[in-house]
C-alpha positions in Angstrom: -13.3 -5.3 -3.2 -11.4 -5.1 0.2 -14.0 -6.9 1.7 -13.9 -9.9 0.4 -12.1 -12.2 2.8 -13.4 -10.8 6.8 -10.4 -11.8 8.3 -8.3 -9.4 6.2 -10.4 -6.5 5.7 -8.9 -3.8 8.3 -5.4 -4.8 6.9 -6.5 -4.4 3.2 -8.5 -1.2 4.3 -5.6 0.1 6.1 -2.9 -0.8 3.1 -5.0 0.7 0.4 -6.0 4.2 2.7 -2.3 4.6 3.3 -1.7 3.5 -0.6 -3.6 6.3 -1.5 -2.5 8.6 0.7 0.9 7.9 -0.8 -0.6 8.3 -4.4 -1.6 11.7 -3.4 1.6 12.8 -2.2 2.9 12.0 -5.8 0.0 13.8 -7.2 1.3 16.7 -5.1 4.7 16.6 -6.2 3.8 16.5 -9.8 1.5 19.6 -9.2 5.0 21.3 -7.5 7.0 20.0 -9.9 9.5 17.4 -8.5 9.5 14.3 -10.4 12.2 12.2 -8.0 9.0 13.1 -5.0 6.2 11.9 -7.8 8.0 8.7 -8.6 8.5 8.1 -4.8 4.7 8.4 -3.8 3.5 7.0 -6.9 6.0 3.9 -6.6 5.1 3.1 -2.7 1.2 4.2 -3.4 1.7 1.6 -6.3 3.1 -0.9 -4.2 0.8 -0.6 -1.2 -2.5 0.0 -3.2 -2.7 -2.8 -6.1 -1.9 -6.0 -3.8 -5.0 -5.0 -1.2 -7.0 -4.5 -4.1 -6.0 -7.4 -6.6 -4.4 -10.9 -4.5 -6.1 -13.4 -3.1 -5.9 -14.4 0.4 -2.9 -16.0 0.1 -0.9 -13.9 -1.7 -2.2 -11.2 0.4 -0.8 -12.8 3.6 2.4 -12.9 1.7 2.5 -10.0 1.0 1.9 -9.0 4.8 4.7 -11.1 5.7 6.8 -9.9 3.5 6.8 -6.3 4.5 6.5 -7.2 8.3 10.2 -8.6 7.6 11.4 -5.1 6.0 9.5 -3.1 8.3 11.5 -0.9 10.9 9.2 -1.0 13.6 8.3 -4.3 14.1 4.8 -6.2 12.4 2.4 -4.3 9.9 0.0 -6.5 11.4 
């Protein structure tokens, strides 16, 4: 699934590990009970994790771009 176009794969691999990461953070805060923490992780889990896994190669570089322009520290890529 992350592997389908080569010249994205460390990118997609490196989006959806911190996705999850993310995903498990809101998992977390559920389990400790703070929803605003949940919906945090669970939004930006969201956000990083289903793009990697579902857009083509072009939306997928869009998507790249896209955050490189919000990003605080320079390119994600």
């Amino acid at each position: 699934m992350l592997n389908r176009y080569p010249d994205q794969t460390r990118s997609r691999r490196g989006f959806a590990l911190v996705g999850a990461i993310f995903l498990a953070f809101g998992l977390f805060m559920v389990l400790v009970g703070s929803g605003i923490g949940a919906f945090i992780g669970a939004l930006f889990g969201f956000v990083l994790l289903l793009p990697s896994a579902l857009c083509g190669e072009a939306s997928f570089r869009k998507f790249e771009k896209i955050l490189s322009k919000i990003a605080l520290f320079g390119s994600l890529s």
